[in-house]
N, C-alpha and C positions, 0 to 999 in steps of 0.2 A: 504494500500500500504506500502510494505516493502521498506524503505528506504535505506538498506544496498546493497539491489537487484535489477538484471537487468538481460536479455536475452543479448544470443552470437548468433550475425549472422556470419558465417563464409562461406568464398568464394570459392568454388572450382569448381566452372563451367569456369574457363578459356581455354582456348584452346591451351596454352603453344607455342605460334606463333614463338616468339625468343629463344626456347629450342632449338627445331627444335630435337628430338627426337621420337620414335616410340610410346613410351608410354607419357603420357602426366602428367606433373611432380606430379599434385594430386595422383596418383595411383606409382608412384616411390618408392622404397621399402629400406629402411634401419633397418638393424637386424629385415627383417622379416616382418616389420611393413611398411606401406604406409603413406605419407604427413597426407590421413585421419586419420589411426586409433591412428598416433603419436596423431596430436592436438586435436581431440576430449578426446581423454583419459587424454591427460593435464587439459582441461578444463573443464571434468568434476571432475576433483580433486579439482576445485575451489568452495568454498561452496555459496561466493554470486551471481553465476551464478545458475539461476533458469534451463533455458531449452537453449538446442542450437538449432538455426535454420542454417543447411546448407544445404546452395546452389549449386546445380551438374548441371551437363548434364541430360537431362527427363531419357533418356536409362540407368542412375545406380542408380532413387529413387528406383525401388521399392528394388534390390537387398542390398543398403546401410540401407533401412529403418526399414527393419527384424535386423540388426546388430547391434543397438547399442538404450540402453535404453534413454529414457528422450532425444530425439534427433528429432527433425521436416525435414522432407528434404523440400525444395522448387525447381520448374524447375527455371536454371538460363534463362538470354540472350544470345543476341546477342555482349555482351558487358558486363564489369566492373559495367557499370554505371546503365545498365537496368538490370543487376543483384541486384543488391539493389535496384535499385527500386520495383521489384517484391517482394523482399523479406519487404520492408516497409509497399508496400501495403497491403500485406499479412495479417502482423500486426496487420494494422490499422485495416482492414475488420475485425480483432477478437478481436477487443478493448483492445488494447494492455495493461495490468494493471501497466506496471511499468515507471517512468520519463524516464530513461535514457535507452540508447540500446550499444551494444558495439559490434563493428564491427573488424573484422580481416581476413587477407587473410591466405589461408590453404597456402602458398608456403614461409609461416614463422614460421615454426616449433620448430627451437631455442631459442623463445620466453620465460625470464624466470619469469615463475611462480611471484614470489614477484613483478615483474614490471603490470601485471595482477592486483591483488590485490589491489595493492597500486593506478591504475586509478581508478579501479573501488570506490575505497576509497575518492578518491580526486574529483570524480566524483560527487558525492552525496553532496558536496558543493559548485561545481559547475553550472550555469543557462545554461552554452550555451557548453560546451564538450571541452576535454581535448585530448592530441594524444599524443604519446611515440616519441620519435627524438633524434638523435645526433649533434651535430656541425659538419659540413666541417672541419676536419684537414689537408686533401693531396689540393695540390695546383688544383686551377681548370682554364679550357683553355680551348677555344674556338677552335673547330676544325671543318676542311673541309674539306672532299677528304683526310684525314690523315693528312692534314698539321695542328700546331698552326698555329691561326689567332691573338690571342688575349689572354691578361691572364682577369680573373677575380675572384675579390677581392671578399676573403672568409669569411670577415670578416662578423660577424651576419647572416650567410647562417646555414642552422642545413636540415640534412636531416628527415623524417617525414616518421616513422615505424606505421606497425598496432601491436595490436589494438590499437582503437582509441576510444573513450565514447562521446554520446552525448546526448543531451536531444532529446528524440525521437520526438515531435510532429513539434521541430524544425528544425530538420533534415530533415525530412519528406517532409514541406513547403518546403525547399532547393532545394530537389531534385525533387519535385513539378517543379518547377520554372526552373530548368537546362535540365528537359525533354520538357519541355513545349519549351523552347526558345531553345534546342536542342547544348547544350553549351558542351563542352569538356573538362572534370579534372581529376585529379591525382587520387584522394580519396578526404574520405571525409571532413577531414579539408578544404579543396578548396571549398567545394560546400558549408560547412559555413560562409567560411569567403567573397563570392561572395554574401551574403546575410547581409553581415556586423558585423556578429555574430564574439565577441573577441574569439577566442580558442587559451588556453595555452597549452604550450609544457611540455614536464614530462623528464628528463633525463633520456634513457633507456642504457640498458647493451646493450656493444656495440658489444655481440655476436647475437644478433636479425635480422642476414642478410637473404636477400630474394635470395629464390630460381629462379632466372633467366635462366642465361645462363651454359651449362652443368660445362662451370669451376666453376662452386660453390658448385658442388657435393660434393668435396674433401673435403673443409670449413666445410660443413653442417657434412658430417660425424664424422669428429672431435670433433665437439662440442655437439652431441649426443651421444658419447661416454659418 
């Protein structure tokens, strides 16, 4: 077992619900290129990622899986959460050879490179997995129906990007455990630390925003530039 090395599972069987666009933002196309062909091609520029596994909708494995070397598709779910799960078990059923796995969502494509690297780095001397994040710097407020309700104190809030590194077998148990009891989280830092697992944060460039809502289109293109 190669210690420097691990598998990418990457997301893109969501169904883009808050886009609320015709096309569904994994397949959204910038200079050309789609959410896929951007991040796969970033990550496979990384050399301690062995093989990527992503996760679609069944109706575009077989068409994605002819396209692109050294790439596994898996069908996702119904959900976030039963997407990785499938893609876990997947794994597991093929005796997964390496500690750690490193998970990312395809609707993060300005993910840069050295911040990659450097988990997967910091990973390897890690026992229970690491996740990339920023601090809360704009004020946050409690709202209803438009109105502030309430301010609240930002102080040690950090918000929590992918990818994110963990120790696979204990991930795994995790989300064992949150399908079983049928429990509801963000990603996966939540589903370890629901299991009591410490996971540190990594400071990431804080150009790593997620593709949401169509105002962020503008964002993403700039920074693809």
């Amino acid at each position: 077992m190669q210690k420097n090395k691990c598998d990418a599972i990457i997301l893109a069987a969501g169904l883009s619900k808050r886009f609320k666009g015709k096309t569904k933002k994994q397949f959204i196309k910038f200079n050309n290129k789609n959410l896929i062909d951007l991040t796969i091609n970033k990550f496979q520029r990384i050399n301690n990622i062995e093989t990527i596994h992503l996760v679609l909708p069944n109706e575009h494995i077989t068409s994605i899986t002819s396209k692109f070397k050294n790439v596994s598709c898996i069908e996702g779910g119904s959900s976030r959460i039963k997407s990785v799960f499938n893609a876990l078990s997947h794994l597991h059923s093929t005796d997964y050879p390496y500690r750690n796995i490193l998970i990312h969502d395809i609707v993060r494509p300005c993910v840069d490179e050295s911040d990659i690297i450097k988990l997967i780095n910091l990973g390897n001397k890690n026992k229970t997995g690491i996740c990339l994040g920023y601090p809360i710097t704009n004020a946050l407020k409690l709202v209803n129906m438009n109105i502030i309700k309430s301010n609240i104190n930002r102080e040690k809030l950090w918000s929590t990007f992918t990818p994110q590194i963990f120790n696979f077998l204990k991930l795994f148990d995790s989300y064992k455990y949150i399908i079983k009891n049928k429990i509801t989280i963000d990603d996966e830092a939540e589903a370890m630390t629901i299991q009591s697992h410490k996971i540190k944060i990594l400071l990431s460039s804080p150009g790593n925003i997620k593709l949401t809502y169509k105002e962020d289109l503008s964002s993403i293109k700039k920074l693809l530039k």
